[in-house]
N, CA, C and O of each residue as an XYZ file, in Angstrom:
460
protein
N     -14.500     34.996    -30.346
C     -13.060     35.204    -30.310
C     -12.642     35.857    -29.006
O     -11.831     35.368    -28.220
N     -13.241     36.945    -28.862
C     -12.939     37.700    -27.568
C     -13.292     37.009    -25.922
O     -12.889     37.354    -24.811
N     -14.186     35.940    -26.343
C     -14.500     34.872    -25.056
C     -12.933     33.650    -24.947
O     -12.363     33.392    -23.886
N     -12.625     33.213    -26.006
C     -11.594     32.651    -26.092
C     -10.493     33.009    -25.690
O      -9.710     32.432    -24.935
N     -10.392     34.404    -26.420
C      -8.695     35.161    -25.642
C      -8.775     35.488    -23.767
O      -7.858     35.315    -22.964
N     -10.191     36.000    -23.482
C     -10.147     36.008    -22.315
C      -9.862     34.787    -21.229
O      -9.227     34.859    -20.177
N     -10.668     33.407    -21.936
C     -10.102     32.085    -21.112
C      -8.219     31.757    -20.946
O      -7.442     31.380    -20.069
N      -8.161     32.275    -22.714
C      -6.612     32.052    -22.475
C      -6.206     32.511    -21.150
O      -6.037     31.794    -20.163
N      -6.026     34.155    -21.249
C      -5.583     35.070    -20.774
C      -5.848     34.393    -19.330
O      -4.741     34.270    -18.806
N      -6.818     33.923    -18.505
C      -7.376     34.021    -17.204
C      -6.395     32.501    -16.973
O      -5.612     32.346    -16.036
N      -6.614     31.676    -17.850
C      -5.779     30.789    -17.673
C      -4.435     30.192    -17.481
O      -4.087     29.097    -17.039
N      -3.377     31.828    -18.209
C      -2.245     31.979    -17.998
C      -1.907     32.736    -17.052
O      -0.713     32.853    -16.776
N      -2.955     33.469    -16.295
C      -2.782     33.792    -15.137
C      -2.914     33.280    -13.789
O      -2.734     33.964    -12.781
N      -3.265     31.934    -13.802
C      -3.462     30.907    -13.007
C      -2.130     29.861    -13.160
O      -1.836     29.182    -12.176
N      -1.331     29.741    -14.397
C       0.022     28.700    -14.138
C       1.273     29.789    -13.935
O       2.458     29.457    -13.922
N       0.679     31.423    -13.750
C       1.914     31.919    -13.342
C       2.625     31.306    -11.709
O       3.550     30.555    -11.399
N       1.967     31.822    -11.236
C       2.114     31.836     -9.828
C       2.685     29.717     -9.474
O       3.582     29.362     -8.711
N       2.074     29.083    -10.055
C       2.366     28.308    -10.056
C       3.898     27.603    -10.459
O       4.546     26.765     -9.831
N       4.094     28.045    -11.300
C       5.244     28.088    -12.111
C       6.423     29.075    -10.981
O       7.629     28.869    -11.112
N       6.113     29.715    -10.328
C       7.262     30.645     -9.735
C       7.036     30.137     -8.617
O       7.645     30.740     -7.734
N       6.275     29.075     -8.159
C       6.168     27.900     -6.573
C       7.539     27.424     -6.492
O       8.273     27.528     -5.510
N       7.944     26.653     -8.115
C       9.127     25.810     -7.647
C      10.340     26.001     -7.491
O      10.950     26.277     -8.525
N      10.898     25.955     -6.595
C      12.330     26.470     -6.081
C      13.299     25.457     -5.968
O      12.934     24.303     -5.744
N      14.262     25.688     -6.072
C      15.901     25.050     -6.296
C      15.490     23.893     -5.941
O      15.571     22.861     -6.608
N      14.731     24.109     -4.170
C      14.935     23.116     -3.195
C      14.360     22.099     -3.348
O      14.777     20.958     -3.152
N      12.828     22.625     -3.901
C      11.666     21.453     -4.216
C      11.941     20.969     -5.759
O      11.243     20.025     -6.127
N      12.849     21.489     -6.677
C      13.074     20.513     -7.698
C      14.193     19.468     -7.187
O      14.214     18.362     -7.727
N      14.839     19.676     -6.483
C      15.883     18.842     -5.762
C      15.266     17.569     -5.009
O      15.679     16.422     -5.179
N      14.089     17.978     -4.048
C      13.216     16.969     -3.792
C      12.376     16.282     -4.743
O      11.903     15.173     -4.493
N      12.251     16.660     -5.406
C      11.206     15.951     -6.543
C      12.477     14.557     -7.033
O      12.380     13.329     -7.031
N      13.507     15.428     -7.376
C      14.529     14.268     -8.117
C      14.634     13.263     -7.232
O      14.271     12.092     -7.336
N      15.295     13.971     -6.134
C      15.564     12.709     -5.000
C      14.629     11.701     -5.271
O      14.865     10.606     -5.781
N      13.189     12.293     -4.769
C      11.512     11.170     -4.473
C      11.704     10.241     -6.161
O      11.581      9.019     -6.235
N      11.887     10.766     -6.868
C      11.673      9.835     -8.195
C      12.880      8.977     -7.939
O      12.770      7.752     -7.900
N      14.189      9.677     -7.740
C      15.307      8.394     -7.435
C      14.923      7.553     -6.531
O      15.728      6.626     -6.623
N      14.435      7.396     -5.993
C      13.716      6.597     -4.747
C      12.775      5.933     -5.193
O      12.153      5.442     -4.251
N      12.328      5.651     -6.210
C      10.804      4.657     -6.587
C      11.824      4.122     -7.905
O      11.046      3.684     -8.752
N      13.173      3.995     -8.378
C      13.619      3.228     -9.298
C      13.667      1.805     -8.558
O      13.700      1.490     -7.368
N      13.659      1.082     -9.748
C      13.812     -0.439     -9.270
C      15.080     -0.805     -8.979
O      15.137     -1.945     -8.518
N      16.404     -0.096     -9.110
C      17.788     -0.525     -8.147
C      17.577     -0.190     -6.965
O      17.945     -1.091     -6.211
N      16.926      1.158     -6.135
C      16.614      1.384     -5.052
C      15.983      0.612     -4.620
O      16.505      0.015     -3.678
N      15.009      0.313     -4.892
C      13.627     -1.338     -4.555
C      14.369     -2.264     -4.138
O      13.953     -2.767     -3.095
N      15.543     -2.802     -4.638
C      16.112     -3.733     -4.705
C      17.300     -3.837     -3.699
O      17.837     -4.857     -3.267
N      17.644     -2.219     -3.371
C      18.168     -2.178     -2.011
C      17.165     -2.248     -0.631
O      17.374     -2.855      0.419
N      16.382     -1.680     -0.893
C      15.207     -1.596      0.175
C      14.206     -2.511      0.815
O      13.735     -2.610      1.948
N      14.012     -3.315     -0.628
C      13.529     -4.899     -0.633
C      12.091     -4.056     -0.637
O      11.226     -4.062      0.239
N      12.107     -3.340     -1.878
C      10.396     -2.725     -1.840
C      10.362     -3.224     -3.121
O      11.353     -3.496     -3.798
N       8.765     -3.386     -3.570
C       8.206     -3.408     -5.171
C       8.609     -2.413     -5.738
O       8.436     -1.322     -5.193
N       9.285     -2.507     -7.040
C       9.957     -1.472     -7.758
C       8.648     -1.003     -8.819
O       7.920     -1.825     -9.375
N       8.517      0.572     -8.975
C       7.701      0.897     -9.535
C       7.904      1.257    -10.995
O       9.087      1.137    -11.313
N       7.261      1.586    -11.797
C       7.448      2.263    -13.086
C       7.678      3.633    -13.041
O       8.157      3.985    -14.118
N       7.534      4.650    -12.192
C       7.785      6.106    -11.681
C       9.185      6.743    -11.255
O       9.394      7.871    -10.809
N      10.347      5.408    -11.589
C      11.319      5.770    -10.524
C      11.876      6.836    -12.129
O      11.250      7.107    -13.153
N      13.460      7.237    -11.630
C      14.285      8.086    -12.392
C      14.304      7.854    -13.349
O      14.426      6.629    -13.342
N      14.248      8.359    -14.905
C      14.554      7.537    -16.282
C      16.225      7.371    -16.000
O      16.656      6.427    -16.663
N      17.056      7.898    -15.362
C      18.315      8.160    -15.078
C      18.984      6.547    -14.452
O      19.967      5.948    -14.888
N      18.145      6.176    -13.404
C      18.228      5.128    -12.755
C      19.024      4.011    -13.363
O      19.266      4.082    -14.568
N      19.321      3.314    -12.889
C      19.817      1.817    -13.106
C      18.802      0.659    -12.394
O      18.285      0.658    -11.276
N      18.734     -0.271    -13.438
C      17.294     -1.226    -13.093
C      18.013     -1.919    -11.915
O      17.248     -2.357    -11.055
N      19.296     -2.098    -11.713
C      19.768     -2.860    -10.373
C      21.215     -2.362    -10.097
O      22.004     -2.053    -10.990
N      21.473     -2.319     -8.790
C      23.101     -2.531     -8.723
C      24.057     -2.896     -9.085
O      24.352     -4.063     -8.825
N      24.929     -2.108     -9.809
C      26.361     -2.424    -10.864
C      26.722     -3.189     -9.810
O      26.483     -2.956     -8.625
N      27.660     -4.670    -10.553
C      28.111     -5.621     -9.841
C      29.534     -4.613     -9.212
O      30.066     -3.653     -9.767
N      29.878     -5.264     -7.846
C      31.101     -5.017     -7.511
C      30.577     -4.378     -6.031
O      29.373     -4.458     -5.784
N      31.496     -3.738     -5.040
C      31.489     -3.255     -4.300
C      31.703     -1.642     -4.992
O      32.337     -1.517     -6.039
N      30.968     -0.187     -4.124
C      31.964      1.265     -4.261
C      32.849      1.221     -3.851
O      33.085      0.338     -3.026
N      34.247      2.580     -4.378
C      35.580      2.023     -3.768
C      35.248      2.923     -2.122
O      36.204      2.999     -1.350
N      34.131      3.441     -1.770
C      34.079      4.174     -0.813
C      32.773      3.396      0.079
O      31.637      3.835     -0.096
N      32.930      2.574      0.752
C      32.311      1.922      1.869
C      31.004      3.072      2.253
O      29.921      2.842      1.715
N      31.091      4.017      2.967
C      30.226      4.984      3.331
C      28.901      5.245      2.154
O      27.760      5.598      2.452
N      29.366      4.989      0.912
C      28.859      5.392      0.121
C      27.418      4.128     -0.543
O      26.500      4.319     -1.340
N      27.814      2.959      0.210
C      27.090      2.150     -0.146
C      25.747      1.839      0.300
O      25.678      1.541      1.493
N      24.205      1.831     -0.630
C      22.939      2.245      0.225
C      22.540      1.132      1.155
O      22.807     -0.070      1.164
N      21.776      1.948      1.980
C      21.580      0.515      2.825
C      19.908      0.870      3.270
O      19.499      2.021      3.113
N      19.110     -0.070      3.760
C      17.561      0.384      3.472
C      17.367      1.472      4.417
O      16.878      2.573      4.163
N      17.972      0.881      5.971
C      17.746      1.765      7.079
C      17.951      3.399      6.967
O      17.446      4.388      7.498
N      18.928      3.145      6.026
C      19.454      5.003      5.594
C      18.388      5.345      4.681
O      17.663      6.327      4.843
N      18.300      4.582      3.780
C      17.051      5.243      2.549
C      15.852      5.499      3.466
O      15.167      6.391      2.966
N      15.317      5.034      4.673
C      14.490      5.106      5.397
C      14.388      6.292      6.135
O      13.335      6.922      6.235
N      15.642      6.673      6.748
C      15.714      8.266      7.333
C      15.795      8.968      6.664
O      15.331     10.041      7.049
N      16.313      8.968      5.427
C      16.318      9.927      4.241
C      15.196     10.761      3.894
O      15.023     11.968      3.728
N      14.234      9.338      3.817
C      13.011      9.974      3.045
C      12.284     10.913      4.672
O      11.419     11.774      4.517
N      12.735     10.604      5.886
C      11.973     11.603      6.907
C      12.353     12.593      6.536
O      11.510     13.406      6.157
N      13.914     12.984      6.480
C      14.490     14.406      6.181
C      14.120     15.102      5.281
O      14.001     16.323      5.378
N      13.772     14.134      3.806
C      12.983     14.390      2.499
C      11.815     15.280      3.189
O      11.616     16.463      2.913
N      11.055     14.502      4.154
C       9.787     15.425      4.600
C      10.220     16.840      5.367
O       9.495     17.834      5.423
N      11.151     16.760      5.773
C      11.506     18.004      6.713
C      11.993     18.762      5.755
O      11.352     19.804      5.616
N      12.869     18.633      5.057
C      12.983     19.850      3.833
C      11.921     20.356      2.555
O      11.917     21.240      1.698
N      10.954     19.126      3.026
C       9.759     19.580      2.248
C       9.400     20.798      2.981
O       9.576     21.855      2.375
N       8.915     20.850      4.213
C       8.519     21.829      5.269
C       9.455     23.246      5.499
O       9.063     24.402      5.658
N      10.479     22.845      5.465
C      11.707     23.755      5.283
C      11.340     24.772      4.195
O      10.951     25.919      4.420
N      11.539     24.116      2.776
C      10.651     24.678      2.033
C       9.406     25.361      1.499
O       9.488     26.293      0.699
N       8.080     24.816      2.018
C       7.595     25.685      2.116
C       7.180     26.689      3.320
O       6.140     27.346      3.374
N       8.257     26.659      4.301
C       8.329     28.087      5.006
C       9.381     29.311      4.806
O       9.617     30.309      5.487
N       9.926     28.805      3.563
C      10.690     29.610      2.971
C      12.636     29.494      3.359
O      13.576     30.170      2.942
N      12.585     28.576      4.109
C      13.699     28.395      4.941
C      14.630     27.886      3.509
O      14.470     26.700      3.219
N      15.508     28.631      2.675
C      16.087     28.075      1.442
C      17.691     26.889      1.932
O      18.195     25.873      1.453
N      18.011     27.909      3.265
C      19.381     27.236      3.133
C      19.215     25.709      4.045
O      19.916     24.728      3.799
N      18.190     25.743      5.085
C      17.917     24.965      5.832
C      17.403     23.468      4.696
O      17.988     22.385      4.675
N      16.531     23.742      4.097
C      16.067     22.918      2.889
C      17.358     22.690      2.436
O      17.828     21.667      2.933
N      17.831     23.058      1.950
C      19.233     22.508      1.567
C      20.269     21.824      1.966
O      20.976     20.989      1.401
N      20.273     22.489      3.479
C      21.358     21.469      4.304
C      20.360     20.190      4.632
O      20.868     19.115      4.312
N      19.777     20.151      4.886
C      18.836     19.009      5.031
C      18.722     17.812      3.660
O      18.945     16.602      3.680
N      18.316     18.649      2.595
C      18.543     17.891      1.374
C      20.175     17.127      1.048
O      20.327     16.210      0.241
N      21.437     17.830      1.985
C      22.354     17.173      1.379
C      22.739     16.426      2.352
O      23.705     15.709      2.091
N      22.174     16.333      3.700
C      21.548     15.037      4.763
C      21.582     13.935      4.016
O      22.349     13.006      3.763
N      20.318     14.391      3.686
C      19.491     13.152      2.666
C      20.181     12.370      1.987
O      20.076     11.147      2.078
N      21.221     13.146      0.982
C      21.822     12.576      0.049
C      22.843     12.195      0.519
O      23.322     11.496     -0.374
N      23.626     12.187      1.485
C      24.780     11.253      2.216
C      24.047     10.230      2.619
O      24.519      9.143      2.284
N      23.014     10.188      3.248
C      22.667      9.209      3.705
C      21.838      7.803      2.727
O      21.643      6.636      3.066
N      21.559      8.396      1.674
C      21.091      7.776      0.617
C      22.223      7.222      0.118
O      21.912      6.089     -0.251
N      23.447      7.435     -0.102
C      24.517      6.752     -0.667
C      24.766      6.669     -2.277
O      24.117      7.388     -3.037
N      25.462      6.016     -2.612
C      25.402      5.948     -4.137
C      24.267      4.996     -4.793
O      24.433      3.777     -4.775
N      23.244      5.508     -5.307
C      21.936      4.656     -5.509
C      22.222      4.306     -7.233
O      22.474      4.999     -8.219
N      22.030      2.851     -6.975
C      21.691      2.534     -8.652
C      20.941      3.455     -9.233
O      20.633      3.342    -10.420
């Protein structure tokens, strides 16, 4: 019994620290990266659409045009996106919170309105 509680114990002291890793910024990136592997994004990008993308997602682009032009994705943008994606990764873990952020909402203008 007392070998058992100690594994617990050693073991919940190993997903603390872990657990207090993720910050605003990097759950923000995580969403983005999964919005980015849905199959409406694929389909802007002209990539193989994966099974990993957003459950949120839309399997393709609602017919019609946005009423906001700017807003519409285009691959070349999803393409710089995901660099900036990497730079606010880095942002992040050097602790840089607001920089990660302005960077993350880079990203997301430039990503546009994604299925």
């Amino acid at each position: 019994m007392r070998g058992t509680l100690q594994g617990l114990l050693i073991s919940a002291s190993v997903l603390v620290p872990v657990a207090a890793a993720a910050t605003p910024c990097a759950e923000q990136i995580a969403t983005i990266e999964r919005r980015l592997e849905s199959p409406g994004v694929k389909a802007v990008t002209g990539g193989t659409p994966t099974s990993t993308g957003s459950p949120k997602a839309l399997a393709a682009p609602p017919p019609g045009r946005p009423s906001d032009p700017a807003t519409v994705p285009q691959a070349d943008h999803v393409a710089e996106a995901r660099g900036l994606i990497a730079t606010a990764r880095e942002q992040d873990r050097a602790g840089n919170a607001q920089g990660c952020n302005d960077t993350m909402t880079r990203a997301k203008e430039l990503i546009g309105a994604l299925p």
